[in-house]
C-alpha positions in Angstrom: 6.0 -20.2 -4.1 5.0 -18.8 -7.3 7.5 -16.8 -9.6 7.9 -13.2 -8.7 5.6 -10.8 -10.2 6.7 -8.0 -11.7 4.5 -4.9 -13.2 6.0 -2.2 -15.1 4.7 1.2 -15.0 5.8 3.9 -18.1 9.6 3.9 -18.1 10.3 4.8 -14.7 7.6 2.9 -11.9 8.6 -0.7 -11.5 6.4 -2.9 -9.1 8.0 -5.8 -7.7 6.4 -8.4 -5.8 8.6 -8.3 -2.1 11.5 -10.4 -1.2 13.5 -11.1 1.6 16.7 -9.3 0.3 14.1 -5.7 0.3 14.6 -5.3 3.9 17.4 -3.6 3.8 16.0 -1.0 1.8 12.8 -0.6 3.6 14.6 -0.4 6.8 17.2 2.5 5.9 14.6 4.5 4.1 12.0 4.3 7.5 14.9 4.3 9.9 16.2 8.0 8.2 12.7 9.6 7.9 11.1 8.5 11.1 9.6 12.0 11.9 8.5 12.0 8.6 6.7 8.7 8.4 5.7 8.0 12.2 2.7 10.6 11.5 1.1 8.6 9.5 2.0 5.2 9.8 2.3 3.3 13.4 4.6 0.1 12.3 7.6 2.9 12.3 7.7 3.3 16.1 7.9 -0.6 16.0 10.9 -0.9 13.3 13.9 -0.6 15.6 16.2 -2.7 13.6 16.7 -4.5 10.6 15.3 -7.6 11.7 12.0 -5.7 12.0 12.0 -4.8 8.7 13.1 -8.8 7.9 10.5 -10.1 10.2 7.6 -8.1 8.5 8.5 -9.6 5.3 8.4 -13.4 6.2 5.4 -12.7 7.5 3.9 -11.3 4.7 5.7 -14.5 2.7 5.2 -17.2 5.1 1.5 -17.2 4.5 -0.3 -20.5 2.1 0.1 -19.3 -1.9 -4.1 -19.3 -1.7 -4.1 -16.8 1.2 -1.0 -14.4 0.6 -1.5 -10.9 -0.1 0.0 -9.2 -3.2 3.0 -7.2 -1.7 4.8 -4.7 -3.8 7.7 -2.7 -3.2 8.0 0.6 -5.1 11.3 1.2 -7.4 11.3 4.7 -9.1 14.0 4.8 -11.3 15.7 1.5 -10.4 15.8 2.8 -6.6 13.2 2.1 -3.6 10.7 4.3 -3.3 8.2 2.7 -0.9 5.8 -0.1 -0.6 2.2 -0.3 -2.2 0.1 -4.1 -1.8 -3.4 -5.3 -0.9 -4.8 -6.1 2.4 -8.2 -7.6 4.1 -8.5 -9.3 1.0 -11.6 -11.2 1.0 -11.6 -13.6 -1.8 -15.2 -15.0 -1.2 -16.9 -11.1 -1.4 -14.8 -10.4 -4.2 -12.8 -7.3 -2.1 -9.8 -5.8 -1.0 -8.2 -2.7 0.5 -5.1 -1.3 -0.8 -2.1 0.3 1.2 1.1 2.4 0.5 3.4 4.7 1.7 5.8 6.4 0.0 9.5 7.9 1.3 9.3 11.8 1.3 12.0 11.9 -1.5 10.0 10.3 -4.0 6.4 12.5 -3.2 4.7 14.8 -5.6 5.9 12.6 -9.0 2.4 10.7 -9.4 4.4 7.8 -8.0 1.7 6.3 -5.8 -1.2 7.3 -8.0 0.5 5.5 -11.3 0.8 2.2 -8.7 -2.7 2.4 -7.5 -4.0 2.3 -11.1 -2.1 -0.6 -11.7 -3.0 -2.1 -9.1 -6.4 -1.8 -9.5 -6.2 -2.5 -13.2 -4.1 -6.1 -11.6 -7.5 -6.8 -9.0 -10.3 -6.0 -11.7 -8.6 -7.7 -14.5 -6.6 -10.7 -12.9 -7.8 -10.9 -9.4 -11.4 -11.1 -10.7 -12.1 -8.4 -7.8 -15.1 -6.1 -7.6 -14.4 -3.8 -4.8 -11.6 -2.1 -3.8 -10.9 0.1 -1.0 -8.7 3.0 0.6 -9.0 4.2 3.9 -6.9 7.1 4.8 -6.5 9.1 7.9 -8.7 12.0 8.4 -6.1 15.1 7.5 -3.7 13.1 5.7 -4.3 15.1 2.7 -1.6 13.8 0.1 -3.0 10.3 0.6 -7.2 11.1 0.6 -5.6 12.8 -2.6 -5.3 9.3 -4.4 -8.2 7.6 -4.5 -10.3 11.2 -4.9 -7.9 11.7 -8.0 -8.9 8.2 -9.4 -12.3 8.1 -9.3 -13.2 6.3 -5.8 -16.3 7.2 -4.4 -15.9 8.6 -0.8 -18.4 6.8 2.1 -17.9 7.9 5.0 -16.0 8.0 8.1 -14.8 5.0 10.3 -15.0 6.7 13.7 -11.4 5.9 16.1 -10.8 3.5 12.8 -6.6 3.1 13.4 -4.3 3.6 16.7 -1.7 5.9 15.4 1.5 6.4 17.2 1.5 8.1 20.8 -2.0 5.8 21.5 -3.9 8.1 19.8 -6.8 6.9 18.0 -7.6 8.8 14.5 -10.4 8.4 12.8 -10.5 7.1 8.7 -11.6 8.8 5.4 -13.3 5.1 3.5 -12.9 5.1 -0.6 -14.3 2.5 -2.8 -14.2 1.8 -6.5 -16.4 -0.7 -7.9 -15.3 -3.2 -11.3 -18.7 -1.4 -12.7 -17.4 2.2 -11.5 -14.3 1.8 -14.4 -15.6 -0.7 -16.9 -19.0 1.4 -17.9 
């Protein structure tokens, strides 16, 4: 495996490619704001225990170098904040969709927003990607927030697009940003 990547963000974001030793942290911080999370996000109702949260992560590591997903957690201030990665990459089209959450004690400081334009800065520039995604759940207002804030171009909606908890299908806000969108 490659060395871990690291990428820095003003004095106070750091992104750091995930490790086996951040379950912990990811666990604690979903297992003490389930209510809060579980709206949003149906992996919570799923994380029971530590070796969950240990399980997703080999997963996401036990994948060939060539095919593995850029996977980030979030430290604000040298302490977890959240996660933040791509997914669906699709290396032949030249796209990917990024993903995040964020614990509730670290919302409202541009946290999330600062990442994303990192991120994207890391697919256009390094990744040599051309289109990048977000797709957020119709009402979830903080996270449409993001990519509306940074320029993304709203397409439409993906009817019943993700199974949220409770078996309730939602349907999904889709945001793109092309290389060509932030580079004329």
């Amino acid at each position: 495996m490659e060395k871990i990547k690291k990428i820095a963000i003003g004095e106070n974001i750091i992104l750091k490619q995930i490790e086996l030793k951040d379950a912990a942290d990811i666990f604690n911080t979903i297992n003490s704001q389930r209510d809060y999370l579980r709206k949003w996000l149906p992996f919570v109702d799923f994380t029971k225990e530590l070796k969950d949260s240990q399980s997703f992560i080999l997963s996401a590591m036990n994948v060939p170098d060539d095919e593995r997903e850029f996977l980030f957690v979030i430290h604000y201030n040298n302490s977890f904040a959240g996660l933040i990665g791509f997914k669906d990459t699709d290396k032949l089209n030249r796209k990917t969709e990024i993903g995040y959450w964020l614990s509730e004690n670290y919302q409202k400081k541009g946290i999330i927003t600062e990442s994303v334009k990192a991120l994207l800065h890391f697919a256009f520039d390094e990744l040599n990607i051309n289109r990048v995604q977000i797709k957020c759940a119709v009402g979830n207002t903080p996270s449409k927030n993001i990519p509306k804030r940074l320029g993304f171009k709203f397409e439409g909606i993906e009817r019943d697009g993700e199974l949220l908890v409770d078996n309730q299908f939602t349907d999904i806000e889709v945001y793109s940003l092309i290389k060509k969108d932030i580079c004329n």
